[in-house]
KEFIMI-100599 format. One line per field, with one value per atom (N, C-alpha, C): atom name; x, y, z. Coordinates in steps of 0.2 Angstrom, whole numbers, padded with zeros to 4 digits. Example, Ala and Ser with C-alpha at 12.3 -4.5 7.8 and 13.67 -1.06 7.14 Angstrom:
BEGIN
name	(N; CA; C; N; CA; C)
east	(0066; 0062; 0066; 0064; 0068; 0064)
north	(-0028; -0022; -0016; -0011; -0005; 0000)
up	(0039; 0039; 0039; 0035; 0036; 0039)
// end
This chain:
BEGIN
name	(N; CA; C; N; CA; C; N; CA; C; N; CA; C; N; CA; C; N; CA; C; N; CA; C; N; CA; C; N; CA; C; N; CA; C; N; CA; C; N; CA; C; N; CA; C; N; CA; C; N; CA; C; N; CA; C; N; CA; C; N; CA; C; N; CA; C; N; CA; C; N; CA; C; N; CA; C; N; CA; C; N; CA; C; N; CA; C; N; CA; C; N; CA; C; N; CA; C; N; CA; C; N; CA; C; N; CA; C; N; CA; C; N; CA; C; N; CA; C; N; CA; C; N; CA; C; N; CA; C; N; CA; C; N; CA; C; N; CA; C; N; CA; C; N; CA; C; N; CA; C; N; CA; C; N; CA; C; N; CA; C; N; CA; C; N; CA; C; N; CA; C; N; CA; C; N; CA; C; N; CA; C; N; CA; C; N; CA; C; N; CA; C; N; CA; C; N; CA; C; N; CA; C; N; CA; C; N; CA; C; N; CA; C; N; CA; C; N; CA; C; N; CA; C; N; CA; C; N; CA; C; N; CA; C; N; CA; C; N; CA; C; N; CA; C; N; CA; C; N; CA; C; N; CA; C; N; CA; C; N; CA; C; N; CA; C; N; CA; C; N; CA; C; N; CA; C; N; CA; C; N; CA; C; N; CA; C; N; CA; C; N; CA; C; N; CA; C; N; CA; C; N; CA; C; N; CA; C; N; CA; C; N; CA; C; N; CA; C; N; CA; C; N; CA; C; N; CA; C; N; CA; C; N; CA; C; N; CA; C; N; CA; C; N; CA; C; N; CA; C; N; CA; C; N; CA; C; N; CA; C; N; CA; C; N; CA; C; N; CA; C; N; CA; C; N; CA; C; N; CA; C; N; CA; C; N; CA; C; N; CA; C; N; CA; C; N; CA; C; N; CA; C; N; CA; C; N; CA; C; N; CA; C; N; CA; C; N; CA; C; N; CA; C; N; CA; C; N; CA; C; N; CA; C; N; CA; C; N; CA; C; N; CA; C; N; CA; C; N; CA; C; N; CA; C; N; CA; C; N; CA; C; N; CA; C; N; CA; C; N; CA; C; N; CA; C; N; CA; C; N; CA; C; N; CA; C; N; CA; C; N; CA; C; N; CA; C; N; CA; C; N; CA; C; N; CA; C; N; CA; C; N; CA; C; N; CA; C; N; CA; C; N; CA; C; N; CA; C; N; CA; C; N; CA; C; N; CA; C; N; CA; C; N; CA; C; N; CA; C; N; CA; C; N; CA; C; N; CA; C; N; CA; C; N; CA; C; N; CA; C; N; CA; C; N; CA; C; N; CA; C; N; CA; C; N; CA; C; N; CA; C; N; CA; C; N; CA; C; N; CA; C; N; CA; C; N; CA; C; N; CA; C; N; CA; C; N; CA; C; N; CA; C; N; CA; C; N; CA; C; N; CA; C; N; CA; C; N; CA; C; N; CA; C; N; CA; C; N; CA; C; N; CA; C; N; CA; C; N; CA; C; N; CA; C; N; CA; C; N; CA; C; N; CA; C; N; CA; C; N; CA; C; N; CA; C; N; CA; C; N; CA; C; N; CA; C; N; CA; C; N; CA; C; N; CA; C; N; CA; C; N; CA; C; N; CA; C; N; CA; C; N; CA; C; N; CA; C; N; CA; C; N; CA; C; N; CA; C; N; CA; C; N; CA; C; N; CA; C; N; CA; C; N; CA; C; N; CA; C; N; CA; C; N; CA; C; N; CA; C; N; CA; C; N; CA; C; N; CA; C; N; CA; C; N; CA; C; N; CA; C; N; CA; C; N; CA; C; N; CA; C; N; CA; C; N; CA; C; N; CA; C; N; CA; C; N; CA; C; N; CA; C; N; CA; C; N; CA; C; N; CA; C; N; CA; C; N; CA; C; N; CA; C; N; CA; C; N; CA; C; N; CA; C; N; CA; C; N; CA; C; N; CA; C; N; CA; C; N; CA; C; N; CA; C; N; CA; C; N; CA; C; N; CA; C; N; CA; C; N; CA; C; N; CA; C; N; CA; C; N; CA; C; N; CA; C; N; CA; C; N; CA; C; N; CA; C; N; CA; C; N; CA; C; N; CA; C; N; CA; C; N; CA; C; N; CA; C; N; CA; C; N; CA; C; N; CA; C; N; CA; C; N; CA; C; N; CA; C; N; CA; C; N; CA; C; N; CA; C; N; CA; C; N; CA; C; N; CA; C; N; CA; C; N; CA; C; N; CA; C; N; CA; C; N; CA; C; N; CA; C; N; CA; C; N; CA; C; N; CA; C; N; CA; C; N; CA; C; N; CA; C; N; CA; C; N; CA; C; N; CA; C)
east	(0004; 0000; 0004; 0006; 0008; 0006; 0010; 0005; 0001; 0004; 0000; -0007; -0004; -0014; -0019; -0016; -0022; -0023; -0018; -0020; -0027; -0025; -0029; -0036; -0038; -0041; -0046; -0044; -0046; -0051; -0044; -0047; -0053; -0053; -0056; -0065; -0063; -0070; -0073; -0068; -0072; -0077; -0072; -0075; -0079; -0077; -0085; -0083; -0077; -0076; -0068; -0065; -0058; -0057; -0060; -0058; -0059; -0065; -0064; -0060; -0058; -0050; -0044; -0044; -0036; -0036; -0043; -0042; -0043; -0045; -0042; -0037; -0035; -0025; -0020; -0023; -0019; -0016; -0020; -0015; -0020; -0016; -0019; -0026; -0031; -0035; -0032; -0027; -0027; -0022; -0017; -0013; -0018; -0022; -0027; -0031; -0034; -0036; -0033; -0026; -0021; -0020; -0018; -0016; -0021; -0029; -0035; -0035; -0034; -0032; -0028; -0023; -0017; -0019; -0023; -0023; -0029; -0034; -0040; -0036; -0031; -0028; -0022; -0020; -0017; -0022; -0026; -0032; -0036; -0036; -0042; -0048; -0048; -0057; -0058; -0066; -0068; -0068; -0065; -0069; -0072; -0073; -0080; -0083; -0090; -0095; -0093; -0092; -0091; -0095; -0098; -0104; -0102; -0101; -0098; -0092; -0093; -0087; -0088; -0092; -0098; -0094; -0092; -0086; -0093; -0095; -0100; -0095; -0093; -0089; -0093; -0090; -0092; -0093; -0097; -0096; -0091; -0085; -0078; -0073; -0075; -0070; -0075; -0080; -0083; -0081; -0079; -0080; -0072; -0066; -0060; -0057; -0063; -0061; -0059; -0061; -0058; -0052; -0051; -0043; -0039; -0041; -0035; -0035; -0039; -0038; -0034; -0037; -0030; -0022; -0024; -0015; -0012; -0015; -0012; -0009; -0014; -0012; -0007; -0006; -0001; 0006; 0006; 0013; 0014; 0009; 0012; 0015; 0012; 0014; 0021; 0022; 0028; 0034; 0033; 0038; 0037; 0033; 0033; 0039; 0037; 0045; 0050; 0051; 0057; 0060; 0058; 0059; 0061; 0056; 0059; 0066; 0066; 0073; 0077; 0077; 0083; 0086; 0080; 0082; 0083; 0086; 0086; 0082; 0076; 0068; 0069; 0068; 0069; 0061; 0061; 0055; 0054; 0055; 0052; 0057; 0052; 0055; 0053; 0056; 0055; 0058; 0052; 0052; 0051; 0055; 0055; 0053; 0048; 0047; 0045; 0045; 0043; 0036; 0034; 0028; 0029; 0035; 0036; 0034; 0030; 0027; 0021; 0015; 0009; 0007; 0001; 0001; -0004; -0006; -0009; -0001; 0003; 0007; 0010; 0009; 0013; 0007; 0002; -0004; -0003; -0001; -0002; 0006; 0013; 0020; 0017; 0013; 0013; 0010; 0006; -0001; 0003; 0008; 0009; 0016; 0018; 0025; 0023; 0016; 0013; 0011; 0010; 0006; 0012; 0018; 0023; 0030; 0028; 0034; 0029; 0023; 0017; 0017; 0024; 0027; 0033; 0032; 0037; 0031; 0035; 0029; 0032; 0028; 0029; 0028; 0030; 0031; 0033; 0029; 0029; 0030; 0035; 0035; 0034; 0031; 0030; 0034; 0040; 0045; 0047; 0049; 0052; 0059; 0062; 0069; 0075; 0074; 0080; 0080; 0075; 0074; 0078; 0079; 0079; 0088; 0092; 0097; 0099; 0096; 0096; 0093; 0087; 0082; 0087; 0088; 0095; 0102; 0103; 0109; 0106; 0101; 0099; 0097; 0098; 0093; 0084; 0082; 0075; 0071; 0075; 0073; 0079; 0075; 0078; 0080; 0076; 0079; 0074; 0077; 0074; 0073; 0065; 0063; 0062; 0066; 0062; 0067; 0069; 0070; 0077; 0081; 0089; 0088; 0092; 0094; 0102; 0104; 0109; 0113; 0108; 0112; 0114; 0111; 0113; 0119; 0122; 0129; 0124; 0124; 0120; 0127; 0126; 0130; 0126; 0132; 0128; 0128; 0123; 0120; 0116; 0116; 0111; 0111; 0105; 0104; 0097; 0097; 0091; 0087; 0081; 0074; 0074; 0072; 0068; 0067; 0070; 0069; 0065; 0064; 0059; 0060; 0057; 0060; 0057; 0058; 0054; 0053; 0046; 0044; 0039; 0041; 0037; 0030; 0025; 0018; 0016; 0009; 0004; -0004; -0010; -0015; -0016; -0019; -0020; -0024; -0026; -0026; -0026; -0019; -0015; -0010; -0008; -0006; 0001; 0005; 0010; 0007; 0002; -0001; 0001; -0001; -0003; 0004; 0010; 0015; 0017; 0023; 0025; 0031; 0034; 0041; 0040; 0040; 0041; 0048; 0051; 0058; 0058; 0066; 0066; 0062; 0063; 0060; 0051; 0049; 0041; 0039; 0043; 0042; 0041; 0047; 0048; 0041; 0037; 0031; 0026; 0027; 0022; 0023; 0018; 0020; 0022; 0027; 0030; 0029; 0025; 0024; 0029; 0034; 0037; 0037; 0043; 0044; 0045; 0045; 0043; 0049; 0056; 0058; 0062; 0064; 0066; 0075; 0079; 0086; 0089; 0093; 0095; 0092; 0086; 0081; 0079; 0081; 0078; 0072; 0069; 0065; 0066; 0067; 0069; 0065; 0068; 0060; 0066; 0064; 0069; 0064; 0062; 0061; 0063; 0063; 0068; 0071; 0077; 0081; 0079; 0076; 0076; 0080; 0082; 0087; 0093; 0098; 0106; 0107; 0104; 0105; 0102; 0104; 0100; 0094; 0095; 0089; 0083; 0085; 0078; 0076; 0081; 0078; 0074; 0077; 0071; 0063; 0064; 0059; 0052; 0054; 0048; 0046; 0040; 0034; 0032; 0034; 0034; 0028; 0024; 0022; 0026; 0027; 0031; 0026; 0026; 0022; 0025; 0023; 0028; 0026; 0023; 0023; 0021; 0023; 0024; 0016; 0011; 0004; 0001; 0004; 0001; 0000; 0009; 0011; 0007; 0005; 0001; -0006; -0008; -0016; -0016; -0009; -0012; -0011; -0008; -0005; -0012; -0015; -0022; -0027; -0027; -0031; -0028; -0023; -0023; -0019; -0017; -0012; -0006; -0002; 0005; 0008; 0012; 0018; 0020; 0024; 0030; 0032; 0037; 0044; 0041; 0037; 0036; 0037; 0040; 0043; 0038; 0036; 0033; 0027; 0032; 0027; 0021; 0020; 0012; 0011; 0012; 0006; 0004; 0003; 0001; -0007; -0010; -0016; -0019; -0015; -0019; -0017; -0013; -0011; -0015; -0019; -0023; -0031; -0031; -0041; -0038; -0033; -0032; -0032; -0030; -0028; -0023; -0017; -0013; -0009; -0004; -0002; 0007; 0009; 0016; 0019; 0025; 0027; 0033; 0033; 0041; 0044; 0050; 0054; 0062; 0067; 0074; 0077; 0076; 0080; 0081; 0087; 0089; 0088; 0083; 0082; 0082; 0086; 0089; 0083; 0086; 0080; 0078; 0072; 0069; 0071; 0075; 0080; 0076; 0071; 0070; 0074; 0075; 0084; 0081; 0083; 0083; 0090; 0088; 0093; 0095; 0103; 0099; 0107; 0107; 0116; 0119; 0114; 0116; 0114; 0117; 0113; 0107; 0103; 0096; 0094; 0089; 0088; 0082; 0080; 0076; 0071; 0067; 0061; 0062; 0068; 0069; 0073; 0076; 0077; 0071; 0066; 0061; 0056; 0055; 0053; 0056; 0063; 0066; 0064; 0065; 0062; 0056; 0052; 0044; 0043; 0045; 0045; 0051; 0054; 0060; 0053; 0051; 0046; 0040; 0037; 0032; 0033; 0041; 0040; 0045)
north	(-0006; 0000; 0006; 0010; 0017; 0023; 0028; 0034; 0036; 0034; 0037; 0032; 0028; 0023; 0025; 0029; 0032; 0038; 0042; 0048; 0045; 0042; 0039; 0038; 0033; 0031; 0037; 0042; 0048; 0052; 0052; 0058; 0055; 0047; 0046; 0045; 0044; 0044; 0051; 0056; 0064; 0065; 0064; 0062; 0059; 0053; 0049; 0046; 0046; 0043; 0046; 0038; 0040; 0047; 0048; 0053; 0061; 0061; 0067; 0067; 0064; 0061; 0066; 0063; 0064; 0069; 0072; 0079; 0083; 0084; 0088; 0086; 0084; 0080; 0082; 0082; 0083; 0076; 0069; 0064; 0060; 0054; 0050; 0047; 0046; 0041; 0035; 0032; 0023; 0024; 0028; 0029; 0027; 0033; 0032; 0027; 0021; 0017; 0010; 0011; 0003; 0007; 0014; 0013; 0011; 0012; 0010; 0002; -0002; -0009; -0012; -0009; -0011; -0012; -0006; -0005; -0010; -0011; -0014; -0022; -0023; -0031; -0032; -0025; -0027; -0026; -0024; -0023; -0031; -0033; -0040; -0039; -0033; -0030; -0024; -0023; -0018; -0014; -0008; -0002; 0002; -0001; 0004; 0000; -0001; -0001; 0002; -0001; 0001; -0001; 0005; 0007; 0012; 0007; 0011; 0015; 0022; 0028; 0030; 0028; 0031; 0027; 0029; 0024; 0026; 0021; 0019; 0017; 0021; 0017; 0011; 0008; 0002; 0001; -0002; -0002; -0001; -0007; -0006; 0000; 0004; 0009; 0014; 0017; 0020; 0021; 0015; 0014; 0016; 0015; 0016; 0023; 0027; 0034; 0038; 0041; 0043; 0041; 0035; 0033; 0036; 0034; 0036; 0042; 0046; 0055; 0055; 0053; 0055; 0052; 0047; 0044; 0046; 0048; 0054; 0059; 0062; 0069; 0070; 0063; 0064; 0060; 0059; 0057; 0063; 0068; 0073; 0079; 0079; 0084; 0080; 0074; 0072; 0073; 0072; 0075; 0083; 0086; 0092; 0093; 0091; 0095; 0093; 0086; 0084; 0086; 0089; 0093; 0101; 0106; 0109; 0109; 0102; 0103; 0101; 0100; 0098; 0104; 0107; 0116; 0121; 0121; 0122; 0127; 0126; 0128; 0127; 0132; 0129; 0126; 0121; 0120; 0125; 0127; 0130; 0138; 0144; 0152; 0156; 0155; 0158; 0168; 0172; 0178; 0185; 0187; 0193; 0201; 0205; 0209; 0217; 0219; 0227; 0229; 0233; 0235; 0243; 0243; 0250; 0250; 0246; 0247; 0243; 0244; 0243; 0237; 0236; 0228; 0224; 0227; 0227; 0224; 0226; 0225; 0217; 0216; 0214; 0205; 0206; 0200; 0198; 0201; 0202; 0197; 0199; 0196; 0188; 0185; 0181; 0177; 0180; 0176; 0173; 0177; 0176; 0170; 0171; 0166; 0160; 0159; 0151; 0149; 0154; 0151; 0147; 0153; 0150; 0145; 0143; 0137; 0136; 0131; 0129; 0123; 0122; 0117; 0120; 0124; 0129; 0131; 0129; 0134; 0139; 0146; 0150; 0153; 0157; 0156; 0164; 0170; 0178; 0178; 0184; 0186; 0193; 0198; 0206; 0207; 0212; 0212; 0220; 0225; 0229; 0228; 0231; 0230; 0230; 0234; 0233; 0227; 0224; 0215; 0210; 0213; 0206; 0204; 0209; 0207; 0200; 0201; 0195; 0190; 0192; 0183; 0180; 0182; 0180; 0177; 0180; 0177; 0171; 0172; 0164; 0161; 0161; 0157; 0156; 0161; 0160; 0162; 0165; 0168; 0166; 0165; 0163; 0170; 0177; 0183; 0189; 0194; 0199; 0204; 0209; 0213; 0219; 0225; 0232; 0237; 0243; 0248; 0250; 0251; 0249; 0256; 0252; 0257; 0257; 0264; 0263; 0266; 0268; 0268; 0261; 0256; 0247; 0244; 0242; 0237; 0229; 0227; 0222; 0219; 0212; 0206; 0205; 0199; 0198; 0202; 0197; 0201; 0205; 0212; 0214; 0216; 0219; 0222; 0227; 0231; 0237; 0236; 0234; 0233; 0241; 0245; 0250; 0256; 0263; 0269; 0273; 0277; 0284; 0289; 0293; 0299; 0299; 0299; 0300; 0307; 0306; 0314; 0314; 0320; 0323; 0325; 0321; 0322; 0323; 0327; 0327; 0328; 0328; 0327; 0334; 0335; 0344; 0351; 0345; 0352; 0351; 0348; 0349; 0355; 0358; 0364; 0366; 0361; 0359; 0363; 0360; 0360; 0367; 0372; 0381; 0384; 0379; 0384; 0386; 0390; 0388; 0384; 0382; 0379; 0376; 0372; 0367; 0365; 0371; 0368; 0364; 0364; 0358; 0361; 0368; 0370; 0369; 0368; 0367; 0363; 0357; 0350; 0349; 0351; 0349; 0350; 0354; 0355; 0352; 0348; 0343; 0333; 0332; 0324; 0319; 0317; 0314; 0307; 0303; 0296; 0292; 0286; 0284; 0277; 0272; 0265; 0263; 0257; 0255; 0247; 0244; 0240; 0236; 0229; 0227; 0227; 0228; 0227; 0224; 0219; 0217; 0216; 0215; 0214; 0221; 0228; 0233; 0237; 0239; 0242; 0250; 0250; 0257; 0260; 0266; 0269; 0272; 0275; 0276; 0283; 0288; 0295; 0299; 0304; 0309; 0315; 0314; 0317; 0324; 0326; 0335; 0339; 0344; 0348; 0346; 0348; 0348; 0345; 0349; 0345; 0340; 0335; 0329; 0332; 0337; 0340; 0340; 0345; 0348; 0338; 0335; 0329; 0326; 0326; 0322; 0326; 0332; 0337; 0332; 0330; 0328; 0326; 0323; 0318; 0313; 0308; 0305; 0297; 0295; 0285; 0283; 0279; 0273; 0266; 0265; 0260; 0255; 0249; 0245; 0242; 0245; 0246; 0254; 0253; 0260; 0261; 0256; 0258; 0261; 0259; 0261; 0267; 0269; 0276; 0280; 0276; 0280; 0284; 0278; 0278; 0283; 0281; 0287; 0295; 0296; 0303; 0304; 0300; 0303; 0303; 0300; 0301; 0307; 0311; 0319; 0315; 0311; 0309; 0312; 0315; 0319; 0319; 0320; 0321; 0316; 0313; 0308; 0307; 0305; 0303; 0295; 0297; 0289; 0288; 0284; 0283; 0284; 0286; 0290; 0283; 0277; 0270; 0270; 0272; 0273; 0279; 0284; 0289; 0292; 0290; 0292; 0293; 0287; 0288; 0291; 0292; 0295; 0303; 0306; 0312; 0315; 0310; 0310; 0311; 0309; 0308; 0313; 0318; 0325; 0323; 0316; 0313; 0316; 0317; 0317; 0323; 0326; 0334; 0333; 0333; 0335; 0341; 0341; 0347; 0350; 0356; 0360; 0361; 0359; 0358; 0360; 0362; 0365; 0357; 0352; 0346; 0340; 0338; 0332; 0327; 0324; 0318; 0313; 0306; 0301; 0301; 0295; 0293; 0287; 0283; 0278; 0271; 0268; 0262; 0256; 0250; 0247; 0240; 0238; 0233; 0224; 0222; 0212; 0210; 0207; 0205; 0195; 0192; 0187; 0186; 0179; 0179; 0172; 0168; 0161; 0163; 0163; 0161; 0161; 0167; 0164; 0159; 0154; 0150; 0152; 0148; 0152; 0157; 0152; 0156; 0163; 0164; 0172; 0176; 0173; 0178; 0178; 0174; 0175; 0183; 0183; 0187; 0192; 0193; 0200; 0203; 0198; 0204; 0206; 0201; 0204; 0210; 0211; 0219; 0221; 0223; 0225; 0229; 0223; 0228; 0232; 0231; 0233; 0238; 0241; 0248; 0252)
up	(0000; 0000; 0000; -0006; -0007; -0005; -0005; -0003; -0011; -0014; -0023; -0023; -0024; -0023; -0016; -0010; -0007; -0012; -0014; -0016; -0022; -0028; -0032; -0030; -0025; -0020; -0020; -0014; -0013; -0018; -0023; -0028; -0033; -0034; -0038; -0034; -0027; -0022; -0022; -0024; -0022; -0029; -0034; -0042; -0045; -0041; -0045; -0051; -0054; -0061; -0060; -0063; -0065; -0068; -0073; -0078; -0075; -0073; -0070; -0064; -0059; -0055; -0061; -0063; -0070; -0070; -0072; -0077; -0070; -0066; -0058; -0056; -0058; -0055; -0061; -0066; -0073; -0073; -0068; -0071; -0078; -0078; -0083; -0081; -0084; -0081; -0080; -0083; -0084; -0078; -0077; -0071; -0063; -0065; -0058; -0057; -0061; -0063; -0059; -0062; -0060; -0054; -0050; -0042; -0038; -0042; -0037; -0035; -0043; -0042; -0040; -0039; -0034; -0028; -0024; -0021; -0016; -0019; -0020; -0020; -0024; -0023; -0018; -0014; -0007; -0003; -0003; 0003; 0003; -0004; -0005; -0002; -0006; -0003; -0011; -0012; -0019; -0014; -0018; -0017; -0017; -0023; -0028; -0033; -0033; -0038; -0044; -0050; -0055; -0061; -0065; -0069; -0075; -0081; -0086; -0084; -0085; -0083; -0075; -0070; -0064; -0060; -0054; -0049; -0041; -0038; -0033; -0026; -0022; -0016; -0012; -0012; -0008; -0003; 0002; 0010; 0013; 0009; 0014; 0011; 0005; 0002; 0007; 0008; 0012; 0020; 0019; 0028; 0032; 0025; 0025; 0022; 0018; 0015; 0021; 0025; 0032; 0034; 0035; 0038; 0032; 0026; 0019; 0018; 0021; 0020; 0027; 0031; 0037; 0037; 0034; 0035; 0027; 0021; 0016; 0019; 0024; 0025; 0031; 0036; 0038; 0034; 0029; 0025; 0022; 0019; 0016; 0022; 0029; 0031; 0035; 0033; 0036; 0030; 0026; 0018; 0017; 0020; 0020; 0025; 0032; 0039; 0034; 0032; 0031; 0025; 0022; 0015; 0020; 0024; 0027; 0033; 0034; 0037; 0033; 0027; 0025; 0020; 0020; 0018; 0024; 0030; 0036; 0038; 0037; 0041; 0048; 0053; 0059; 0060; 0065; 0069; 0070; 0076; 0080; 0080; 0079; 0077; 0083; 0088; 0093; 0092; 0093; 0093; 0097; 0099; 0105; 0099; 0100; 0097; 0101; 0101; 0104; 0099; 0101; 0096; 0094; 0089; 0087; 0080; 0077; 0069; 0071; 0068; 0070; 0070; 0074; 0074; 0069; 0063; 0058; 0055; 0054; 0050; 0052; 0058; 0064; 0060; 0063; 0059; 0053; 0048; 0041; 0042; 0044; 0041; 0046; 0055; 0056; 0049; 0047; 0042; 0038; 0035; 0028; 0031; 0034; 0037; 0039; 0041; 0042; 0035; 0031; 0025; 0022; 0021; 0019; 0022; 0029; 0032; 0036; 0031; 0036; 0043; 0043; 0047; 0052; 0052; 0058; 0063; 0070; 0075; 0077; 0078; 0079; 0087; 0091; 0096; 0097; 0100; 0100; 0105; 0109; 0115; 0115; 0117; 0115; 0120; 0121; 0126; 0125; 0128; 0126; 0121; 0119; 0113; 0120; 0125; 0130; 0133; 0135; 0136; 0131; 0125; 0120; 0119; 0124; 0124; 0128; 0134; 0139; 0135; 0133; 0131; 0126; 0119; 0114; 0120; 0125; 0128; 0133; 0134; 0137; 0132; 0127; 0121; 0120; 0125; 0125; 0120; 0116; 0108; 0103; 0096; 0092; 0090; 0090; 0086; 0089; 0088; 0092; 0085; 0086; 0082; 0086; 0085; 0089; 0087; 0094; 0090; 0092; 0089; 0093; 0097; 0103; 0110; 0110; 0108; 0107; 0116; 0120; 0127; 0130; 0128; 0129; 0125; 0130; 0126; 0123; 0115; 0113; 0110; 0112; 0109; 0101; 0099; 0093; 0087; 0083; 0076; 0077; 0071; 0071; 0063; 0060; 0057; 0052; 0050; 0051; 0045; 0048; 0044; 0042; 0043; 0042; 0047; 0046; 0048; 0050; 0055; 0052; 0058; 0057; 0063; 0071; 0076; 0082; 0082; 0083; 0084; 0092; 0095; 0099; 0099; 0102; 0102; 0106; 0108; 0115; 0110; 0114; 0111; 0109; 0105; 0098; 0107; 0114; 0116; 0123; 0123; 0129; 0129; 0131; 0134; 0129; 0128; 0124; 0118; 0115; 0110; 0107; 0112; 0110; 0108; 0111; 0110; 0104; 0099; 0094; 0095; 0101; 0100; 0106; 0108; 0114; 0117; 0123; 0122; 0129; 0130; 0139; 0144; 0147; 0154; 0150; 0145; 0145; 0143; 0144; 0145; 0151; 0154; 0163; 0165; 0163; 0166; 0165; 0162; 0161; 0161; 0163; 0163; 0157; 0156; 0152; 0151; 0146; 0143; 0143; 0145; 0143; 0141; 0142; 0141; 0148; 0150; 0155; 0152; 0156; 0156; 0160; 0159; 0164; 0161; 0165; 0164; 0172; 0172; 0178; 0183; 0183; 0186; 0193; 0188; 0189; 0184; 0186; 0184; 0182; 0174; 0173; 0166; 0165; 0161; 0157; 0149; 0145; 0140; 0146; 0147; 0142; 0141; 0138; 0143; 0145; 0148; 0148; 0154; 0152; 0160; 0157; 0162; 0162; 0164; 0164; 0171; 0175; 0182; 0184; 0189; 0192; 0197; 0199; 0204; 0200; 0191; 0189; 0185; 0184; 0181; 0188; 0193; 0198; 0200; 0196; 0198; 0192; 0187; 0180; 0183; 0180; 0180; 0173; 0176; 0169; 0171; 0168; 0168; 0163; 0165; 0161; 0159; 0152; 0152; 0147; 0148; 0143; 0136; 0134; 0126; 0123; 0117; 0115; 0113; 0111; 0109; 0114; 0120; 0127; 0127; 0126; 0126; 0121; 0115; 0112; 0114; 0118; 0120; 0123; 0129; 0135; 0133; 0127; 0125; 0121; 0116; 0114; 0121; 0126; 0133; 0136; 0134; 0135; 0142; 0143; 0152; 0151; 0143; 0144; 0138; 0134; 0128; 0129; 0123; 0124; 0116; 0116; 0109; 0108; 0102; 0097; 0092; 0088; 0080; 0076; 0071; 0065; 0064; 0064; 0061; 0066; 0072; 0077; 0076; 0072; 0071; 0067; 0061; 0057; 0057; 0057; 0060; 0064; 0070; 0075; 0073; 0070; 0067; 0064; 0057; 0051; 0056; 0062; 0063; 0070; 0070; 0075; 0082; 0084; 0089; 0095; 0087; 0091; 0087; 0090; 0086; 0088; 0081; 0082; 0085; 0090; 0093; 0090; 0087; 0086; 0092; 0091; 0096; 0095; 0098; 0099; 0101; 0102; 0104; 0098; 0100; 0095; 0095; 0092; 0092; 0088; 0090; 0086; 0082; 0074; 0073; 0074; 0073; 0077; 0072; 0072; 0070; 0072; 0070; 0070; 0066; 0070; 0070; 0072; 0068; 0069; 0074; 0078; 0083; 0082; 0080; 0082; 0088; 0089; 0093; 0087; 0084; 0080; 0073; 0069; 0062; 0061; 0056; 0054; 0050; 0052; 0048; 0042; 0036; 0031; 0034; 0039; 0039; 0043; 0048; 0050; 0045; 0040; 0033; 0031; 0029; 0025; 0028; 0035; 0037; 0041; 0041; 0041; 0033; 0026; 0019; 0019; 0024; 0022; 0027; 0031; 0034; 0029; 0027; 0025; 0018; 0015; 0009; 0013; 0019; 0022; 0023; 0028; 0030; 0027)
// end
């Protein structure tokens, strides 16, 4: 019993006649024919009622179509893995990512990455980008996705998916809003949005530095939250300003959510970088290019 005489089998029971079989499969009829009888002669049992060109399953082909479409489709998904590991597909694509590009975009690269290594599990951790040095050096992640911090010493590879500027936002009528130029002492004055992370198992927030001395820097106010959408939310919920990558505001810019600020400070731009510490395998080169065309 082959796996081509179940396929035969199968396709010929959906069909109802060898011929329309063949011409759905693009095989032969006479092909499909002798895998049925083959098949039909190691079982020592009919299949099918046979009437002219009209193929009738037969109690024991009927009773056994089930098991033939289960044990098909586990031989093919077993020549599938073993075709993807002999092209070094990893099993398993473990992922540490930050949410610094939207998570529309974020649905759309998992979707399209199952379709295509349908035999890889996939495995997401939402982490800030200052975490993903540690997870990679414990091995807990196979590769890291977010926004390079360049105040962090990071091992390993990296390299840069995609760009865009961090801009200064608060909601269009917060206080900020009215100025023409937003400089440090008129920020001080107000509460400040940030990151929320863990690094050596302290708790530290990655702000924008305002004032020269440590007095007026202890003087701010800032929440710290550990995702940047957060940060986005609570900045349209009018709770304070904060420095977000251009990739989360477009929208909320476009429906007057949120209001860019003119400002006298320099600010990097927003570097969105692949991390790994081991060689990637297909599937995390397959899906660094798909962001790579996305943003």
């Amino acid at each position: 019993m082959r796996t081509d005489q179940i396929r035969a089998f199968i396709r010929a029971a959906e069909h109802g006649s060898f011929a329309a079989a063949a011409r759905a499969s693009a095989s032969r009829r006479s092909t499909l024919s002798a895998a049925v009888q083959a098949l039909e002669d190691d079982l020592q049992i009919t299949l099918f009622h046979r009437s002219g060109n009209r193929l009738q399953l037969s109690a024991a082909g009927e009773a056994i179509l089930p098991d033939c479409q289960r044990l098909l489709h586990s031989a093919e998904r077993i020549a599938r893995r073993c075709e993807q590991m002999n092209q070094g597909v990893e099993r398993t694509l473990r992922i540490a990512r930050d949410d610094a590009i939207a998570e529309a975009i974020w649905r759309q690269a998992l979707h399209a990455l199952q379709q295509q290594f349908s035999e890889t599990a996939i495995e997401v951790y939402l982490v800030p980008a200052q975490e993903h040095n540690a997870l990679l050096k414990q091995h807990v992640v196979d590769i890291g996705f977010g926004l390079r911090q360049p105040q962090l010493h990071h091992d390993g590879e990296y390299a840069t998916i995609a760009s865009t500027d961090n801009l200064l936002v608060c909601h269009p009528t917060h206080p900020l809003a009215e100025l023409p130029e937003a400089r440090m002492s008129d920020l001080m004055q107000h509460r400040q949005i940030c990151l929320a992370y863990m690094n050596h198992g302290k708790l530290l927030h990655s702000g924008l530095q305002l004032g020269t001395e440590q007095s007026e820097r202890n003087q701010t106010t800032y929440t710290a939250l550990t995702s940047y959408e957060l940060i986005r939310d609570a900045i349209i919920a009018k709770h304070g300003w904060g420095v977000l990558p251009a990739f989360l505001l477009a929208e909320g810019i476009a429906n007057a959510q949120l209001q860019t600020l003119k400002h006298d400070i320099e600010l990097p731009p927003a570097v969105f970088q692949v991390r790994y510490e081991h060689p990637p395998g297909r599937a995390s080169v397959w899906l660094q290019q798909y962001l790579r065309q996305r943003l």
